[in-house]
Backbone bond lengths (Angstrom), bond angles and torsions (degrees), N, CA, C in turn:
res aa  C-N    CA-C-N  psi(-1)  N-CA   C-N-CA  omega(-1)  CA-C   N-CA-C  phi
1 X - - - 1.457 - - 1.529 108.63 -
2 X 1.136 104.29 124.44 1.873 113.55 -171.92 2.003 88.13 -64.03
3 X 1.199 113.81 173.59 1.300 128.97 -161.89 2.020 94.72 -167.45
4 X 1.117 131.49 121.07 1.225 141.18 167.39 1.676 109.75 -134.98
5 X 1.649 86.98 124.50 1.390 98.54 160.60 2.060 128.69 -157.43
6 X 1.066 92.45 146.20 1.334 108.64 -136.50 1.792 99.88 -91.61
7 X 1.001 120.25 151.98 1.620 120.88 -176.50 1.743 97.28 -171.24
8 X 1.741 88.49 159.56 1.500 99.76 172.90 1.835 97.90 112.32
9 X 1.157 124.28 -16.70 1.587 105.71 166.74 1.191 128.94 -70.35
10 X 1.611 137.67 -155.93 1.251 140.65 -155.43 1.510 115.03 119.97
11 X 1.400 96.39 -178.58 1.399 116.50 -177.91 1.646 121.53 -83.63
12 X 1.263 116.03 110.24 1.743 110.71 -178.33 1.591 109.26 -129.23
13 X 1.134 142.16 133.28 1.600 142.02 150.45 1.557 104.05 -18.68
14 X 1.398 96.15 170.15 1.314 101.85 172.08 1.840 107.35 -82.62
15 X 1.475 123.44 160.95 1.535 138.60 -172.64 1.775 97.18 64.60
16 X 1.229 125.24 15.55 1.208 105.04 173.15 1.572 110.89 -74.42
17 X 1.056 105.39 -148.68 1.957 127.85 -176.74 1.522 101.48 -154.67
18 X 1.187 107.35 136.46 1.762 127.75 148.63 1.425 100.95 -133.89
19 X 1.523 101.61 148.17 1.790 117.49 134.05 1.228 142.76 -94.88
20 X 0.659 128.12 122.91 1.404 135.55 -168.86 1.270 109.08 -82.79
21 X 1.133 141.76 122.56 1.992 131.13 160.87 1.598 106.63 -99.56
22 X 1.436 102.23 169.90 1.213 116.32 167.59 1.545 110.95 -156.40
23 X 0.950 92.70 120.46 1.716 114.79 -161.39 1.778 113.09 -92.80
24 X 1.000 118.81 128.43 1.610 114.51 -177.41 0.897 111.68 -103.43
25 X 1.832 139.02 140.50 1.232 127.78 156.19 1.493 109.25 -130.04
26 X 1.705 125.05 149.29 1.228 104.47 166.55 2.151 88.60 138.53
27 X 1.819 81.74 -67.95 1.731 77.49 -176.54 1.700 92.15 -150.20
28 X 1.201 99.57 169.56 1.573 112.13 -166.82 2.035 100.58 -62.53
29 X 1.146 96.96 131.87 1.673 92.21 158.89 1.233 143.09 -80.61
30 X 1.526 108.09 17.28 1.471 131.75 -161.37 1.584 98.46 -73.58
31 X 1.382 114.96 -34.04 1.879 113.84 177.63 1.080 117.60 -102.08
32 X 1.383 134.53 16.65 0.935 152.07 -162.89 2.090 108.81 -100.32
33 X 0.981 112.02 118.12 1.388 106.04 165.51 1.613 121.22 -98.12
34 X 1.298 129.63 135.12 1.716 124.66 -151.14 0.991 100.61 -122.38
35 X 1.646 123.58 155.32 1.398 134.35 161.99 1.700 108.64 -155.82
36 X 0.910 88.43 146.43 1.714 115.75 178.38 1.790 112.93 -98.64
37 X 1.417 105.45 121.69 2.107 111.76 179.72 1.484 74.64 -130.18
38 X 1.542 74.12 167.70 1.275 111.26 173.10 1.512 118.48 -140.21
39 X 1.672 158.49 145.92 0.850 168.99 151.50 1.099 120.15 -84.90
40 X 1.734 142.11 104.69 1.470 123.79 149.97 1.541 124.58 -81.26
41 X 0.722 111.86 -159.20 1.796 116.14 -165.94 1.216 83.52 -108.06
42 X 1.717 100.16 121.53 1.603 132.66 159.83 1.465 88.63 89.06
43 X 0.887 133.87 2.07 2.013 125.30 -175.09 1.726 101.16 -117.24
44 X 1.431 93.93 144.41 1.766 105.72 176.08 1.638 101.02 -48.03
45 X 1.175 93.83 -175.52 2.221 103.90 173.98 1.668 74.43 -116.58
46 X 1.715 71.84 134.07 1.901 96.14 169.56 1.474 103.73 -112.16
47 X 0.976 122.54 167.06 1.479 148.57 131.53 1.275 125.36 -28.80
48 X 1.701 136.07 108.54 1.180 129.93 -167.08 1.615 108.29 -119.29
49 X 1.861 115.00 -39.42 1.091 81.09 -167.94 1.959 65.21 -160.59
50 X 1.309 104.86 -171.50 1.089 120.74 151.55 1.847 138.79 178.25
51 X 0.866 144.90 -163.31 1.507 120.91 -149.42 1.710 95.78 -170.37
52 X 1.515 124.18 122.77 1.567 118.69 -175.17 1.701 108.04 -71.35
53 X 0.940 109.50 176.70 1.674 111.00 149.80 0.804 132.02 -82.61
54 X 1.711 114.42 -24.96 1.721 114.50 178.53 1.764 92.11 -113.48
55 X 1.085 98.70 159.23 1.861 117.93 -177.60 1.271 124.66 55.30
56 X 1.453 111.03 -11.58 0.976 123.87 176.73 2.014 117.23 84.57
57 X 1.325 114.85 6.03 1.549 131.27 -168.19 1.476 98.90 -46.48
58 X 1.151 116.72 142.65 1.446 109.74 -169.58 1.837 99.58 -152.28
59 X 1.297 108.58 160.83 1.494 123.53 -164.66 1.411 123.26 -162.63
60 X 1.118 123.84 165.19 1.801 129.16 -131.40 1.399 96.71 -161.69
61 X 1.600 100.87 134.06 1.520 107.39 160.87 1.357 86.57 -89.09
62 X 1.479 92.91 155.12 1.503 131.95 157.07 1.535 117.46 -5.22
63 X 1.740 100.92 -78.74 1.452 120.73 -174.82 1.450 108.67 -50.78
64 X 1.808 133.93 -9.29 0.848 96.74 -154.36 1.606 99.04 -159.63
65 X 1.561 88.23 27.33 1.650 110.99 -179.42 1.776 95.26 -74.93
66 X 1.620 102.09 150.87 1.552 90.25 168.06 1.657 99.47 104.89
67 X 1.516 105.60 -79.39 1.419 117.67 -166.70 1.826 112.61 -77.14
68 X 1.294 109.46 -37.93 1.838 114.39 -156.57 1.988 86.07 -113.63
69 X 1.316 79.18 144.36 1.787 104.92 174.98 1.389 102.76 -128.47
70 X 1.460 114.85 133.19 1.537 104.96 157.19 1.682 112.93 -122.87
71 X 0.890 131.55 169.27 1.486 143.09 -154.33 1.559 112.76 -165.62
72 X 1.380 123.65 159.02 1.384 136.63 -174.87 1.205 108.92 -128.95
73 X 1.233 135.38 146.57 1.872 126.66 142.88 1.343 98.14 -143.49
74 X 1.002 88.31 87.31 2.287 128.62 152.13 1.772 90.23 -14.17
75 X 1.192 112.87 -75.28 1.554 127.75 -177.96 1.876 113.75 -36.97
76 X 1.226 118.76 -50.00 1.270 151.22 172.97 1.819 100.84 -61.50
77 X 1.388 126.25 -50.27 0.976 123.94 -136.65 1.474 135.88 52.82
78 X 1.461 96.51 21.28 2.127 100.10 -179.80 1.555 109.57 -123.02
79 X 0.997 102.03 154.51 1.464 127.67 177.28 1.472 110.02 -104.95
80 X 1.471 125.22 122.25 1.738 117.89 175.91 1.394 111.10 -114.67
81 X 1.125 114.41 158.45 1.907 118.84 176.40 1.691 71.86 -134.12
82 X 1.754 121.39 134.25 1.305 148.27 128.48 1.458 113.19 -92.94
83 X 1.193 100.50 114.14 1.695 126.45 177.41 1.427 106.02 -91.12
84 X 1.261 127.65 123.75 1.496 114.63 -178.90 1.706 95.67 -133.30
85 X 1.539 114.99 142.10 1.468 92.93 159.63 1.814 95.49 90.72
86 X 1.050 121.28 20.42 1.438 127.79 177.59 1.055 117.05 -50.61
87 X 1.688 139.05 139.52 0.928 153.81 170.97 1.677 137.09 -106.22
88 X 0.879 149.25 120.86 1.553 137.22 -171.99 1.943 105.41 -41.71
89 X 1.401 117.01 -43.52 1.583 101.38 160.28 0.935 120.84 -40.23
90 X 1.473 116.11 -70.27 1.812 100.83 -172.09 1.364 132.18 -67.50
91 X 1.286 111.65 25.62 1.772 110.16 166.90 1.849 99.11 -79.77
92 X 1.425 92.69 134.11 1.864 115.42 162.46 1.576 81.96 -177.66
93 X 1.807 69.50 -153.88 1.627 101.92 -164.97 2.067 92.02 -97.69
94 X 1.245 88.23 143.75 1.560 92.55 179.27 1.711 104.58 -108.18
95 X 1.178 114.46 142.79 1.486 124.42 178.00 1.542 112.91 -139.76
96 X 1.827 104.45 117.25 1.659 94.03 161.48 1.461 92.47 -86.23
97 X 1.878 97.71 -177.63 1.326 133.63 167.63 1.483 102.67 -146.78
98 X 1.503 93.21 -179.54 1.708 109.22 -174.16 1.631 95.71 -156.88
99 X 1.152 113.19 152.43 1.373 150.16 146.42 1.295 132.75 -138.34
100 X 1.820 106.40 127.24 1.228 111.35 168.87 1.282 134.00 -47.62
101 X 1.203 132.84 116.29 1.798 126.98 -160.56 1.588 89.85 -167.17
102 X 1.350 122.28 115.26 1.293 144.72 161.24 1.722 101.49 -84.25
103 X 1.560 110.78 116.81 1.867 95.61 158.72 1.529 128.17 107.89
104 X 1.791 98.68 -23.38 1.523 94.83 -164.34 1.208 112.78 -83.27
105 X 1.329 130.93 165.73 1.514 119.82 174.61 1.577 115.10 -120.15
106 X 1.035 100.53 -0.06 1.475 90.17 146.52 1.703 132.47 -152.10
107 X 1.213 140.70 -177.48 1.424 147.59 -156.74 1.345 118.25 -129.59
108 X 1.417 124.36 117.93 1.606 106.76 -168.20 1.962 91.77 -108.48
109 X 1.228 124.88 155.00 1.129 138.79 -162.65 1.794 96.95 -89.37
110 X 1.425 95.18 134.22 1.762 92.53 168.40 1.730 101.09 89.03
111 X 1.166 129.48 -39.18 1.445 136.29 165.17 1.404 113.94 0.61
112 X 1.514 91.59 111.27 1.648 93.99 -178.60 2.034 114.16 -77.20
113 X 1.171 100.76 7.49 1.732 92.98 -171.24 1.803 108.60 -94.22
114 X 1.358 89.19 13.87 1.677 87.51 170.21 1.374 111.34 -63.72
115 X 1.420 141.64 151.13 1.416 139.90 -178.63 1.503 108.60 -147.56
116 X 1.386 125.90 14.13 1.325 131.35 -165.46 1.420 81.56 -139.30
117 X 1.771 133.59 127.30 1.422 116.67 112.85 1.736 132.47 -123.81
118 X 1.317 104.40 -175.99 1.719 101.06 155.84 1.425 135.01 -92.33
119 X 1.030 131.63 -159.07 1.140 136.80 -156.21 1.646 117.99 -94.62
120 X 1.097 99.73 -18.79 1.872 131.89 -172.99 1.482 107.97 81.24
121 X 1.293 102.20 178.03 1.602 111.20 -176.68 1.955 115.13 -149.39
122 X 1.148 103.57 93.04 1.401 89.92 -168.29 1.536 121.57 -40.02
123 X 1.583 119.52 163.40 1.345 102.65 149.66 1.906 77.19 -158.81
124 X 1.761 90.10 148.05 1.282 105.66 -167.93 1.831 101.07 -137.81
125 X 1.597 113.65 114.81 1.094 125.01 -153.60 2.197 94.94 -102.32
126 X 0.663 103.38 119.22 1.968 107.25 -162.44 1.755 105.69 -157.06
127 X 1.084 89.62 118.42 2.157 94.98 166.50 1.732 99.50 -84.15
């Protein structure tokens, strides 16, 4: 049973940077396809970013093209979202997920076929 959990948020000004990790335990994340939401207070959890299993093809909402990178190391078993360029919007709770997906080449953001998550990790962006 895959196991994800997520660390690396907190409190930053605005234009700061965090990383976020997401750590796997249980089974390799190598078949795994990943994505990163986020939740603010009183707002649905959106879709932030997400990352394939094969090639690594990766994709961005809107809000947050430009600023946020996400990345994998298979080897590591972790998944990262780098936030750069932070804004008072993007404070919530941050959440990866995973789905099993051998092959695809690409990742649509917000994707309801995630079936794995973690626990979330706040990060709260405030001067």
């Amino acid at each position: 049973q895959l196991q994800l959990v997520e660390s690396g948020g907190g409190l930053v000004q605005p234009g700061g940077s965090l990383r976020l990790s997401c750590a796997a335990s249980g089974v390799s994340l190598e078949a795994y396809n990943i994505g990163w939401f986020r939740q603010a207070p009183g707002k649905e959890r959106e879709g932030v970013s997400c990352i394939t299993q094969s090639h690594g093809v990766t994709n961005f909402a809107d809000s947050v093209k430009g600023r946020f990178t996400i990345s994998r190391d298979n080897a590591k078993n972790t998944a990262y979202l780098q936030m750069n360029s932070l804004k008072p919007e993007d404070t919530g709770v941050y959440y990866c997920a995973a789905f099993r997906y051998v092959g695809r080449s690409w990742c649509r953001v917000g994707s309801q076929e995630y079936n794995y998550w973690g626990q979330g990790t706040q990060v709260t962006v405030s001067s």
